[in-house]
C-alpha positions as CSV (number, residue, x, y, z in Angstrom):
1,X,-8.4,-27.4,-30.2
2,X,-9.1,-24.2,-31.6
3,X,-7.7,-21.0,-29.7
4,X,-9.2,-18.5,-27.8
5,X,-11.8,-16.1,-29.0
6,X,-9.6,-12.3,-29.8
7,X,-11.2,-9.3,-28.6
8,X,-13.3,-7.2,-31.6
9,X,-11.7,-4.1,-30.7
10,X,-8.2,-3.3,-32.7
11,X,-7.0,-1.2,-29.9
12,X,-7.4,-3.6,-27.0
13,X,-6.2,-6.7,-29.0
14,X,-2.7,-4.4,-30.0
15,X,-2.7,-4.2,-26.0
16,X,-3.4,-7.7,-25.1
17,X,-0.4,-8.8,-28.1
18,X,1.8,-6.1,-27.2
19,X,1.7,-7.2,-23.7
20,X,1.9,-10.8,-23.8
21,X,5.2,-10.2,-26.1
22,X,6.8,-8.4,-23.0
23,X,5.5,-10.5,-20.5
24,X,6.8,-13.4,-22.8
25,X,10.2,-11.6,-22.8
26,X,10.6,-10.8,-19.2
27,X,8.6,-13.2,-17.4
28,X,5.8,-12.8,-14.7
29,X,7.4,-10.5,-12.4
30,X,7.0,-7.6,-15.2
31,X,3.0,-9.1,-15.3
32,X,3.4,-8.7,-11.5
33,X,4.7,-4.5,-12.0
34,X,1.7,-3.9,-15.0
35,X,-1.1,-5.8,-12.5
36,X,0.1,-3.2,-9.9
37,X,0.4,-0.1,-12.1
38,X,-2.9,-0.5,-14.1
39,X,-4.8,-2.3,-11.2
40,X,-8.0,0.4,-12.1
41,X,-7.8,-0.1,-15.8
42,X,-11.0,-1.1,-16.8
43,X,-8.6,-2.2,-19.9
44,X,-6.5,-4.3,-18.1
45,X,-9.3,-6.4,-16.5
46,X,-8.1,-9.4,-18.8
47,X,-5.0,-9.5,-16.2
48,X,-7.1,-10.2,-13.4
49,X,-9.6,-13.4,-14.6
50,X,-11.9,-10.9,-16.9
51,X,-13.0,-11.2,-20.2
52,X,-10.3,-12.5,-22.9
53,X,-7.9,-13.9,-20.0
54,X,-8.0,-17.0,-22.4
55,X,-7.0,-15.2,-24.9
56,X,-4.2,-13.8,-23.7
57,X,-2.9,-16.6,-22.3
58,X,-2.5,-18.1,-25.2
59,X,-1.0,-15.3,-26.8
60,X,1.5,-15.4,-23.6
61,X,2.2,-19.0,-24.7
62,X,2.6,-18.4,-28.2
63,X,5.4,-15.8,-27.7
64,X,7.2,-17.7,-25.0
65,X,7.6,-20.9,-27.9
66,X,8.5,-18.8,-30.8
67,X,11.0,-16.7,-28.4
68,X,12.5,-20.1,-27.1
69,X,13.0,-21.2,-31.0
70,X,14.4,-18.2,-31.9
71,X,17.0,-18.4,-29.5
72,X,17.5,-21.9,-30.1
73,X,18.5,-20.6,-33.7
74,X,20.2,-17.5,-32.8
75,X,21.8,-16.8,-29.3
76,X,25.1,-19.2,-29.6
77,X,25.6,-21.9,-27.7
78,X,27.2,-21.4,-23.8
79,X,30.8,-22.2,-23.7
80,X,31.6,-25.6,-22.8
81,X,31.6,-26.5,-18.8
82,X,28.7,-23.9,-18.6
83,X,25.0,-25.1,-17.4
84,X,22.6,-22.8,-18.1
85,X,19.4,-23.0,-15.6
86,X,16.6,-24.4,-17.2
87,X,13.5,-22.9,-17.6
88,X,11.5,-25.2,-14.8
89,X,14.4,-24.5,-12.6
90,X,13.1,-20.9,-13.0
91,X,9.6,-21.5,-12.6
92,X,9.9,-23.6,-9.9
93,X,12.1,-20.6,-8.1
94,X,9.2,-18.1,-9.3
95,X,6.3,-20.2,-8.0
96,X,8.6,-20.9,-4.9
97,X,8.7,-17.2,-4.2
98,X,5.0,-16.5,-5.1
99,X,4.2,-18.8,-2.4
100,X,6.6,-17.3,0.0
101,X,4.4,-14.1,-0.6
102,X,1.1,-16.0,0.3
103,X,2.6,-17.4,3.2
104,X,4.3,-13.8,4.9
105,X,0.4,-12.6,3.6
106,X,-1.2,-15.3,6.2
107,X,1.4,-15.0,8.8
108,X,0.9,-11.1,8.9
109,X,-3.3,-12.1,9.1
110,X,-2.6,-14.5,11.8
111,X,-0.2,-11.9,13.9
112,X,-2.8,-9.0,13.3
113,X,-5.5,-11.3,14.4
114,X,-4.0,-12.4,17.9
115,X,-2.9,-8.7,18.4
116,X,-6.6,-7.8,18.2
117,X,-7.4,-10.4,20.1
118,X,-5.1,-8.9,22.8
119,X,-6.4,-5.7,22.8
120,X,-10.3,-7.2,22.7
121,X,-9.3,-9.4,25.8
122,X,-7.4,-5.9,27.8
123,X,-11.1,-3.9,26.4
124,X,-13.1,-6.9,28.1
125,X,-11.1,-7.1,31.2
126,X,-11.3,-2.9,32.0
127,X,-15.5,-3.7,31.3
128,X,-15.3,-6.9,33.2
129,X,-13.6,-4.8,36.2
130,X,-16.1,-1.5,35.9
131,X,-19.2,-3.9,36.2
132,X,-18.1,-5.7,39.4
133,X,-17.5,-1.7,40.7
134,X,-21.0,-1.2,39.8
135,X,-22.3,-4.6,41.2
136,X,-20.5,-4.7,44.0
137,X,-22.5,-1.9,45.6
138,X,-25.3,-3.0,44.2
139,X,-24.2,-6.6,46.5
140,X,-23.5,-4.1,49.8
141,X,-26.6,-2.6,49.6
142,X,-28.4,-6.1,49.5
143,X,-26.0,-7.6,52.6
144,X,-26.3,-5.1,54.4
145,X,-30.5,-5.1,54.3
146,X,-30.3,-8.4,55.0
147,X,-27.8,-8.1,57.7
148,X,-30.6,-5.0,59.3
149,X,-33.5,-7.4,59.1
150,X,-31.9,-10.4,60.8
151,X,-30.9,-8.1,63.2
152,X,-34.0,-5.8,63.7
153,X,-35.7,-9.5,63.6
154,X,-33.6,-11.0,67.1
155,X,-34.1,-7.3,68.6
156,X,-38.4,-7.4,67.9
157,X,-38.4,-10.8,69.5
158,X,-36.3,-9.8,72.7
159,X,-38.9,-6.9,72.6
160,X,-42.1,-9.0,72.4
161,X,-43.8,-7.0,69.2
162,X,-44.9,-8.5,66.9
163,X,-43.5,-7.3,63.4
164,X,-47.1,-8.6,61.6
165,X,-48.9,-6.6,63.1
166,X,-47.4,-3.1,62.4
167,X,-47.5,-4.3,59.2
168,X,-50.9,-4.8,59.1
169,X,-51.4,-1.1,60.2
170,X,-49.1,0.1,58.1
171,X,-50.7,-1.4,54.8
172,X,-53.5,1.2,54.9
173,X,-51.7,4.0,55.7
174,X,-49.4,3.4,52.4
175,X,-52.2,3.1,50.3
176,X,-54.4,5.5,51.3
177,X,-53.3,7.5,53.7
178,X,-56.7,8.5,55.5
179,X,-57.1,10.6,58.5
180,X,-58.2,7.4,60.3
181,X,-55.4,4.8,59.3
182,X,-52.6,7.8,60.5
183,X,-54.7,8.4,63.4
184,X,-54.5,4.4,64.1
185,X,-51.2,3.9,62.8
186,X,-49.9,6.9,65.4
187,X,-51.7,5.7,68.3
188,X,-50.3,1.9,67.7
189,X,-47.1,3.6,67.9
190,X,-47.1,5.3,71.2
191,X,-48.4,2.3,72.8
192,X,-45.9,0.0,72.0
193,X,-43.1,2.5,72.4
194,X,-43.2,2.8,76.0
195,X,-39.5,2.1,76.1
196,X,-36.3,3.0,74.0
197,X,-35.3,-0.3,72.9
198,X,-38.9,-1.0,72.0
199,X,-38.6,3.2,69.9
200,X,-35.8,2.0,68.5
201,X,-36.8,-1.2,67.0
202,X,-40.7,0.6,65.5
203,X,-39.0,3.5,64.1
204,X,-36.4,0.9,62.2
205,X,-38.2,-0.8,60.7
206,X,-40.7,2.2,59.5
207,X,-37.3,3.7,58.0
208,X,-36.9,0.2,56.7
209,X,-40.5,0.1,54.9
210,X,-39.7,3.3,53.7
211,X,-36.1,2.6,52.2
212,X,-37.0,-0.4,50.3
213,X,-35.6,-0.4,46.8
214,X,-39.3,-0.7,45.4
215,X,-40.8,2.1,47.2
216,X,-42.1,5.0,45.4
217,X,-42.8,8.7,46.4
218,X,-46.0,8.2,47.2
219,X,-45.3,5.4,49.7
220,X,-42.5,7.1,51.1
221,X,-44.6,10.4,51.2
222,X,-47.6,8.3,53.5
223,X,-45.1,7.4,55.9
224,X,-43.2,10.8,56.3
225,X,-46.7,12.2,57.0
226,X,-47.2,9.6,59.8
227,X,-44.1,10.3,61.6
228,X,-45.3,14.0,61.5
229,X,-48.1,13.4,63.3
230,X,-46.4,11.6,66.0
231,X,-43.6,14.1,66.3
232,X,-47.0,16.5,67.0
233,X,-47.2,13.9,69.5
234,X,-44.1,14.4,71.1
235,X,-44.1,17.8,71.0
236,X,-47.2,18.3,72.9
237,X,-46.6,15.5,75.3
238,X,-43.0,16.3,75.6
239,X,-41.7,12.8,74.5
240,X,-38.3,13.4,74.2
241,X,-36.9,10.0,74.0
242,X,-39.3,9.3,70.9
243,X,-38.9,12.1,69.8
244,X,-34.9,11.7,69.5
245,X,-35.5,8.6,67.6
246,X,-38.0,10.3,65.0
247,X,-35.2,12.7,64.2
248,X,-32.8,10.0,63.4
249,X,-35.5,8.0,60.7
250,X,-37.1,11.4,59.6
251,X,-34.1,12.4,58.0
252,X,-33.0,9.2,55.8
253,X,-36.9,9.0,54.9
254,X,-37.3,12.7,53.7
255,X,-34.2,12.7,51.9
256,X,-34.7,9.1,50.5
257,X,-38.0,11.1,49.0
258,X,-37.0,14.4,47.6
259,X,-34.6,12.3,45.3
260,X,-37.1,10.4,43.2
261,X,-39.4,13.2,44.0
262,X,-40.8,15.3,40.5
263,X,-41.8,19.0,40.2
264,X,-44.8,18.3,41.7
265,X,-44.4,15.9,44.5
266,X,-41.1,18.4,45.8
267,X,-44.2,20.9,46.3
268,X,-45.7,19.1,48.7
269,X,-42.5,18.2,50.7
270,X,-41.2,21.6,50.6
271,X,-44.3,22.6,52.5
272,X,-43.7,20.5,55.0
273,X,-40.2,21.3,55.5
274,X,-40.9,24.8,56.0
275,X,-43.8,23.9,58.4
276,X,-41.2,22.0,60.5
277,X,-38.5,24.8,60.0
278,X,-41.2,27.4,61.2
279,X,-42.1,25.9,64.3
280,X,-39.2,26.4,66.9
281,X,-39.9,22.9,68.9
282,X,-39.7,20.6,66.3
283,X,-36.1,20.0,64.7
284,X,-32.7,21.9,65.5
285,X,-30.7,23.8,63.2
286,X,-28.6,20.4,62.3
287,X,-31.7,18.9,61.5
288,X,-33.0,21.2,58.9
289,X,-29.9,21.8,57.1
290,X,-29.6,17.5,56.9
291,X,-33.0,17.7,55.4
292,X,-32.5,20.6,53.2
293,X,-29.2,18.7,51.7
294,X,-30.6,15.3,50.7
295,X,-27.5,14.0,48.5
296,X,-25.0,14.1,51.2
297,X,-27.4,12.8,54.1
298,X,-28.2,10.0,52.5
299,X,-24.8,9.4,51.5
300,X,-23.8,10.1,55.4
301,X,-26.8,7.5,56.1
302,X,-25.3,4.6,53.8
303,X,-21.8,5.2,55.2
304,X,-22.7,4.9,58.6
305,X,-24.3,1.5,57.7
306,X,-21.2,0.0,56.3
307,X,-19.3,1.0,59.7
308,X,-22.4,-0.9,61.1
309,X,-21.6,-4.0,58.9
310,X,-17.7,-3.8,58.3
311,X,-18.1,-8.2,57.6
312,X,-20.8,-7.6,55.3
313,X,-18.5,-5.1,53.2
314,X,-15.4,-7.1,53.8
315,X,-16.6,-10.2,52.7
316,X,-18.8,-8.6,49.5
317,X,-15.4,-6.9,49.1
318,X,-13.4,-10.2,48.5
319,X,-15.7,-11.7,46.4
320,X,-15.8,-9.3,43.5
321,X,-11.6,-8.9,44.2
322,X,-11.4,-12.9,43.6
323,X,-13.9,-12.3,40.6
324,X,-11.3,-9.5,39.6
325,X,-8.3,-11.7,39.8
326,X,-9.9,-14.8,38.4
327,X,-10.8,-12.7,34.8
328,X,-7.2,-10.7,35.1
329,X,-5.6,-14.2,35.7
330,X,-7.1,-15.6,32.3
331,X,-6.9,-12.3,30.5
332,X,-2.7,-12.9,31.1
333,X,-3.2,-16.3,30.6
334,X,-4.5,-15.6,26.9
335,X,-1.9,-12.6,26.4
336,X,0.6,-14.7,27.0
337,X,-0.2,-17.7,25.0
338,X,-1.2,-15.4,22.2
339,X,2.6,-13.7,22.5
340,X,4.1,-16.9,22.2
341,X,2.3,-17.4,18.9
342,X,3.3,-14.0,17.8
343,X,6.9,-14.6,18.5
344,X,6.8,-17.8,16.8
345,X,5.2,-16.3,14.2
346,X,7.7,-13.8,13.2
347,X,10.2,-16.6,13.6
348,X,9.0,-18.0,10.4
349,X,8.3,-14.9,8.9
350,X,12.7,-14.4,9.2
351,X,13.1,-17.6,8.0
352,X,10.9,-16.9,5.2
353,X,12.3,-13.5,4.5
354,X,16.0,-14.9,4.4
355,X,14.7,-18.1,2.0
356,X,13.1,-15.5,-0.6
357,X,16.5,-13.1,0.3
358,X,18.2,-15.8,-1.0
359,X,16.6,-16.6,-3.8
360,X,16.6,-13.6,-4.7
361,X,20.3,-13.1,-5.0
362,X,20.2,-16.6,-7.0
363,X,17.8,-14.8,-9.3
364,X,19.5,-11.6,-9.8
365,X,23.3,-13.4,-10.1
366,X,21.2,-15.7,-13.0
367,X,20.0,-12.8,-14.6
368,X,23.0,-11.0,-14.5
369,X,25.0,-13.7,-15.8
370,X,22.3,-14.7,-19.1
371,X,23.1,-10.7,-19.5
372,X,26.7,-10.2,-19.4
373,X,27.0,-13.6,-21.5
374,X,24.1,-13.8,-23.9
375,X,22.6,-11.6,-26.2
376,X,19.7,-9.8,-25.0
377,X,16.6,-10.7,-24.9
378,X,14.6,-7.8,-23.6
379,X,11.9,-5.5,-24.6
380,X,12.8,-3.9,-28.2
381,X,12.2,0.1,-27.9
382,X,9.2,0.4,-30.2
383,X,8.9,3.0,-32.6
384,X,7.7,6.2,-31.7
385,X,7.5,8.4,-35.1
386,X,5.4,7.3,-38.5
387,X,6.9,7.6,-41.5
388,X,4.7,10.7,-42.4
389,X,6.7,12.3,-39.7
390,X,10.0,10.9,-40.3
391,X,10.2,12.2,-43.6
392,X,9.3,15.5,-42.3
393,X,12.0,15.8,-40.0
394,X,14.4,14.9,-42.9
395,X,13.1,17.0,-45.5
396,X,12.4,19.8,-43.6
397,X,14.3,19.5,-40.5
398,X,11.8,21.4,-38.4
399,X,9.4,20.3,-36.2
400,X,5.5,21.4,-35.0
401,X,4.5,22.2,-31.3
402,X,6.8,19.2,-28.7
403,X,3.5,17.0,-26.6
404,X,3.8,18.8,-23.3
405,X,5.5,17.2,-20.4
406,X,7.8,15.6,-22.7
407,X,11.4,14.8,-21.3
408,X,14.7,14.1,-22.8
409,X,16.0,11.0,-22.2
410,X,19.7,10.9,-20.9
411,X,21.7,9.6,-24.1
412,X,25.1,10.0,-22.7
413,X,24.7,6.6,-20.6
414,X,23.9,3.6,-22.0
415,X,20.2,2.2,-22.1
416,X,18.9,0.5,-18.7
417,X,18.6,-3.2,-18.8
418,X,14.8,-3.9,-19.4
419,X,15.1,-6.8,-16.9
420,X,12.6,-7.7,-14.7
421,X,12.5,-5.7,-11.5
422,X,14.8,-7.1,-8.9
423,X,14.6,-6.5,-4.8
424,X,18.2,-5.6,-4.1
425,X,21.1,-4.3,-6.4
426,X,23.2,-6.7,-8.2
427,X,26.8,-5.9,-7.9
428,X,28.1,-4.2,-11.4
429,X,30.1,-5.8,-13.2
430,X,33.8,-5.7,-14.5
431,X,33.9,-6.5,-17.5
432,X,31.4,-4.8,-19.5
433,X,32.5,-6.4,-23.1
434,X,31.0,-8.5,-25.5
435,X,31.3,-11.9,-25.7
436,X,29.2,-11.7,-29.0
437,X,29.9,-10.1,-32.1
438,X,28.1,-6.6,-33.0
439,X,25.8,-7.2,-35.4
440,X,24.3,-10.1,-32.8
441,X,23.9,-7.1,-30.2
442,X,20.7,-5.1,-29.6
443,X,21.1,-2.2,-31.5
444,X,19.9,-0.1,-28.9
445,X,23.5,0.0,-27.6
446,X,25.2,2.3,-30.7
447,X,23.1,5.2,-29.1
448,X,25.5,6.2,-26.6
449,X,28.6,6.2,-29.5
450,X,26.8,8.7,-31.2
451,X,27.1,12.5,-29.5
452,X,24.7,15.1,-30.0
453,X,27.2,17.1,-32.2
454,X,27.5,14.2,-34.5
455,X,25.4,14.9,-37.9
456,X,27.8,13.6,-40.9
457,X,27.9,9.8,-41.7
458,X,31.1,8.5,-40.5
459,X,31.9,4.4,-39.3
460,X,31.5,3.5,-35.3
461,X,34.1,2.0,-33.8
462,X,32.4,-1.2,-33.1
463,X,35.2,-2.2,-29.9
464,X,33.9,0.7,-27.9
465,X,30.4,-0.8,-27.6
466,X,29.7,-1.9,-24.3
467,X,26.9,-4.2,-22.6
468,X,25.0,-1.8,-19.6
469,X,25.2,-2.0,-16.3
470,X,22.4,-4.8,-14.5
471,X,20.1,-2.4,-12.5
472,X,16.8,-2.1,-11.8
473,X,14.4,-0.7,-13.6
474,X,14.3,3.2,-13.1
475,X,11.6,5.6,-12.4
476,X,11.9,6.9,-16.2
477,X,11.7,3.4,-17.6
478,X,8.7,2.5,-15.7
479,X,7.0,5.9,-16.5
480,X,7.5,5.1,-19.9
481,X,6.2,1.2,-19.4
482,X,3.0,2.8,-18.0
483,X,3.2,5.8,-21.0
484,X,2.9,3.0,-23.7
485,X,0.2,1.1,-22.3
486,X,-1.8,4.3,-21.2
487,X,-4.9,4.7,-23.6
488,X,-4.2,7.9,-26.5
489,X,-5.1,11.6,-25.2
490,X,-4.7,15.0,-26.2
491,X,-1.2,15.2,-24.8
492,X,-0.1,12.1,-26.1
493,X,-1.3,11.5,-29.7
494,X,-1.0,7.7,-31.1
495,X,-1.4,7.3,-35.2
496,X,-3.5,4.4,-36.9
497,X,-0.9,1.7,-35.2
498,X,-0.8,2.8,-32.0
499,X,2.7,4.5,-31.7
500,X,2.9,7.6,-29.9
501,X,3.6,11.0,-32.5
502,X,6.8,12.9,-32.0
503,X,8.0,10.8,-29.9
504,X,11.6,12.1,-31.0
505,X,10.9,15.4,-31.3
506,X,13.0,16.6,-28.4
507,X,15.8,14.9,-29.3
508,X,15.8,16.3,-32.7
509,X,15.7,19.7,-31.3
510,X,18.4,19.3,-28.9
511,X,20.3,17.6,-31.8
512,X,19.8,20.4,-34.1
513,X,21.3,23.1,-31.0
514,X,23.8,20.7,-30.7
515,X,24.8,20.8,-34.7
516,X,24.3,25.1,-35.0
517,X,26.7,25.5,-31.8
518,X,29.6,23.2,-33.4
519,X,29.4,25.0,-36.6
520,X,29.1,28.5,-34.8
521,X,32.6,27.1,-32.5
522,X,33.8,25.9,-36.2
523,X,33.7,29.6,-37.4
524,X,35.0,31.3,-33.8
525,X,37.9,29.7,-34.0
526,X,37.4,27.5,-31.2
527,X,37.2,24.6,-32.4
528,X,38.8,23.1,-35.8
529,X,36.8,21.4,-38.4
530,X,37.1,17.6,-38.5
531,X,38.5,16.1,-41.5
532,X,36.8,14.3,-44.2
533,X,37.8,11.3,-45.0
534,X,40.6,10.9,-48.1
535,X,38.7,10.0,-51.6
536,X,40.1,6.5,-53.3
537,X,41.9,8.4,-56.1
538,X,45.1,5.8,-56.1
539,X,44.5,4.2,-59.7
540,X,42.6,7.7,-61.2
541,X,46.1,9.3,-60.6
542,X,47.9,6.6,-61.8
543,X,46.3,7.1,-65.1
544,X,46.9,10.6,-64.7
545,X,49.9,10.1,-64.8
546,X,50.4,7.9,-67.6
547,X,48.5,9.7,-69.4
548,X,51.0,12.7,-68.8
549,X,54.2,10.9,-70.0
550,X,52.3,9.2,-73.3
551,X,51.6,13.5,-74.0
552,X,55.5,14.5,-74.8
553,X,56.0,10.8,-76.9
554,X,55.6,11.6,-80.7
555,X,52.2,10.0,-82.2
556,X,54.7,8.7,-85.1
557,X,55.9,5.0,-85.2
558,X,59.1,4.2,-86.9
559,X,59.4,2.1,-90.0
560,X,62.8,0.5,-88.7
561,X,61.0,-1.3,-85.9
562,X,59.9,-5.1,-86.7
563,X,56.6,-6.2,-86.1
564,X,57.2,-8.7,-84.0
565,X,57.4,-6.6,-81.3
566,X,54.2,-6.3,-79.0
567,X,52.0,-3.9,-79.6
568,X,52.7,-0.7,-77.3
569,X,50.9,-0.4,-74.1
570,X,46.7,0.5,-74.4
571,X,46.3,4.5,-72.8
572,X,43.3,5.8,-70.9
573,X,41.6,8.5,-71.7
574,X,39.0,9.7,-69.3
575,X,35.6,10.8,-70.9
576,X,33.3,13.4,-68.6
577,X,30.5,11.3,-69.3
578,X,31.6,8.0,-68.4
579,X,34.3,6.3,-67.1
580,X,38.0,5.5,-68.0
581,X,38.0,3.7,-71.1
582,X,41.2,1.7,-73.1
583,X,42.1,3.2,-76.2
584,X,43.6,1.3,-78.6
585,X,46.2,2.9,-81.7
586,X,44.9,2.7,-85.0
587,X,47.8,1.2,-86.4
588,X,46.9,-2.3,-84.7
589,X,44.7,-4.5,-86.9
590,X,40.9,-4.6,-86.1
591,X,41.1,-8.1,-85.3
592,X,44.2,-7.6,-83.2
593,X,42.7,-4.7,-81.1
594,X,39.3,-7.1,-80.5
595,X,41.5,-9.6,-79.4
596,X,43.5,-7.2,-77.0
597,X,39.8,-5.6,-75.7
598,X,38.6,-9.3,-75.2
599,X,41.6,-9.6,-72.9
600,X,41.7,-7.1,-71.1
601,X,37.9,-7.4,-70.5
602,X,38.2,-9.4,-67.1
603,X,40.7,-6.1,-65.2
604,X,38.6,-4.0,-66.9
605,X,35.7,-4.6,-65.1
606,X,37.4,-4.8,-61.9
607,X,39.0,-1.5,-62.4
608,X,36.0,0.3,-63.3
609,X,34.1,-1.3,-60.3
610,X,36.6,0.5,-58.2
611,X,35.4,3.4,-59.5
């Protein structure tokens, strides 16, 4: 199967290898922190599903098997009664607690969505309640009518008139409205109101054909014009009792009219309300103020009716208060029941909570214990300066123009634990040493040995080197997670391979403050100059002095002495341009004197290597 297609671009593919090393390192939750940091990268859509996922997947894969064989070769094996979690036990914890997540997601939905349903059932109830307000006078309005007509309907027949006949009278006064249909509609009216039950009953139901909910202005205006000509009547015939009733239907009527009535059409009634105000016989003071304040008389008018028909109200009333109760019984039905789900909901949203607390704290003790154990396997701190650079600073030992915005990192503590972000704190731990030799350490934890001051070679003390503290990631460390992976800019330059220029430029200069202010102390007074180490001179003066007692012995040899005796000792004499080397006497043979240099060859050699 052949892998993935790699992106053309240099930069990207750096990203997408650079990345999957980490992620490889430090498992998904750091995937987790760069999804949400670079979430509107256009770079980082291969995170999400977008073009080379693939690709980086299997450069995710790649890294994880060459990681796990290089600790199979390298980090030593766990002391014996140790189990070390596997790394399914770890997935299976990871996945657990992913879909922990998606489940306090769809509980939340499912508690938002009831609540809204709560508040959508209280907005239907206040609607449900404001349109029975408005129907139910809309209801008392109708009862009422009906309850006039059945009663104006026993009243006509104790009267003996028939109701069929006014109307038929009526009809072409209402359409019309001729001199001849008032003139017969009047005179049908005086003869059939020759008593005041018989008024009463007429003149009801004219205000009747005059109130109904259908009636315009111009029917209402037909029949307010036919009651003025019979209150004409009554004034010249001195009708008293009719006219009494006429005053008690004129004013619902004209009223009734003047509010539907436009610019126009309140012409023409004005006119005749000053015509009846002008003439002294016609209406009383009471009257003409009633007519001249239409809003409150006809609200007087309907009140007076529902004293009339206190059933009709009650029982209208009732109806729209068991409507009421009915849709206010099943709106706390549904609030209830809804509540209940809530509660139940949260209840395994704490039980899920206290599951991933849990795991959690299994996650961060297994973590903590790989780390205090085990050689590290986190991120390794990638080089910030290029050689061009580097050589620079030692050469020279100055530096251009710091990248703005550029902070100092905090040497004096040891370097954070490049673990994957963890939820709560692990407790530190006690014992901070090494169970692993030094050179197996990261080297990343010699940094805090060496102080600022510090500029001559000298050896570390390799017991003081301790592992650092578990803790989350910090602010700093994440800033500079999202620095690395940010693309180059002006502030920030990045050479041919990516790494960020003068990325130690800082700490160079704070070093070099740091060296100028000892020396400066050094020459105060204040503080004494450190000693340098002792040169290996032990053997160099032990020649020295040989050399020094062989000067005062005469060069002569006696003649008395047998030469049997071993030849005297070899001296060493010390040549500026080389090092020691054996002399021999002359006196000794050639062959004698190879024979002593061949011996002597072997501590020879490891003399001078001394030197």
């Amino acid at each position: 199967m052949e892998p993935p297609q790699c992106p053309e671009d240099d930069d990207l593919r750096k990203i997408i290898n650079k990345l999957a090393e980490f992620v490889a390192r430090n498992g998904p939750d750091f995937e987790a922190m760069i999804k949400s940091k670079q979430i509107d990268n256009p770079r980082f859509r291969f995170l999400f599903g977008g073009d080379y996922f693939a690709y980086y997947k299997h450069r995710v894969t790649t890294e994880q098997a060459r990681i796990k064989l290089q600790g199979d070769e390298d980090i030593p094996h766990p002391p014996s009664g140790y189990r070390l979690p596997g790394e399914r036990t770890l997935e299976n914890m990871q996945q657990m607690w992913m879909n922990n997540d998606s489940e306090l997601k769809s509980l939340n939905l499912q508690q938002n969505s009831l609540r809204n349903q709560i508040r959508q059932s209280e907005q239907n109830l206040s609607a449900q309640h404001a349109a029975l307000v408005q129907q139910q006078q809309t209801y008392i309005d109708d009862a009422v009518r009906k309850a006039q007509t059945e009663t104006l309907q026993s009243e006509t027949e104790a009267c003996g008139i028939s109701l069929k006949e006014f109307d038929e009278i009526l009809l072409p006064i209402i359409e019309s409205c001729t001199k001849d249909s008032i003139s017969s509609g009047k005179n049908w009216i005086l003869q059939h109101t020759s008593d005041s039950a018989k008024c009463s009953v007429i003149l009801q139901y004219l205000l009747q054909k005059a109130l109904l909910p259908d009636a315009d202005f111009t029917h209402k205006l037909h029949l307010i014009y036919l009651v003025n000509d019979v209150l004409h009547h009554c004034i010249r015939k001195n009708a008293a009792e009719l006219k009494k009733c006429l005053e008690n239907v004129v004013i619902p009527m004209f009223c009734s009219a003047q509010l539907i009535a436009g610019e126009a059409q309140v012409a023409k009634l004005t006119k005749l309300l000053s015509l009846w105000e002008s003439k002294v016989n016609f209406f009383d003071a009471c009257v003409i103020s009633k007519l001249k304040s239409p809003q409150s008389s006809l609200q007087e008018y309907r009140t007076n009716l529902l004293v009339k028909h206190p059933s009709v109200v009650s029982s209208v009333n009732l109806a729209s208060k068991n409507a009421f109760d009915n849709y206010q019984q099943q709106h706390h039905a549904f609030v209830a029941h809804a509540t209940q789900q809530i509660a139940t909901l949260e209840t395994q949203k704490q039980s899920l909570l206290e599951q991933q607390n849990m795991r959690q704290m299994h996650e961060s003790q297994y973590y903590s214990d790989n780390s205090s154990d085990y050689p590290s396997t986190r991120l390794a701190a990638p080089p910030v300066l290029e050689e061009s650079v580097e050589e620079q600073i030692v050469d020279q030992g100055g530096f251009s123009v710091p990248p703005p915005s550029f902070q100092l990192p905090d040497l004096s503590k040891p370097p954070p634990n490049l673990s994957a972000p963890q939820p709560k704190v692990v407790e530190q731990v006690e014992d901070l040493t090494p169970s692993v030799p030094y050179f197996d350490l990261p080297a990343g934890l010699i940094v805090p040995l060496i102080r600022l001051e510090d500029y001559s070679y000298k050896p570390l003390d390799a017991s003081l080197i301790q592992l650092p503290q578990p803790t989350p990631p910090s602010e700093r460390l994440l800033g500079a997670v999202e620095a690395f992976y940010s693309l180059p800019s002006h502030d920030r330059p990045r050479d041919g391979e990516g790494w960020e220029k003068l990325g130690l430029y800082e700490y160079y200069k704070v070093k070099n403050q740091s060296r100028k202010q000892k020396e400066e102390e050094i020459l105060q007074g204040v503080r004494t100059r450190s000693r340098s180490p002792t040169p290996i001179t032990i053997e160099m003066n032990s020649f020295k002095k040989k050399k020094k007692r062989r000067r005062y012995r005469s060069k002569s040899r006696s003649k008395s002495r047998s030469k049997s005796r071993s030849p005297p000792p070899a001296i060493i004499r010390k040549d500026i341009r080389g090092p020691p080397q054996r002399f021999i006497p002359n006196s000794l043979g050639n062959s004698h004197r190879g024979g002593m240099m061949r011996g002597m060859k072997k501590e020879d050699n490891d003399m001078m290597g001394k030197y």
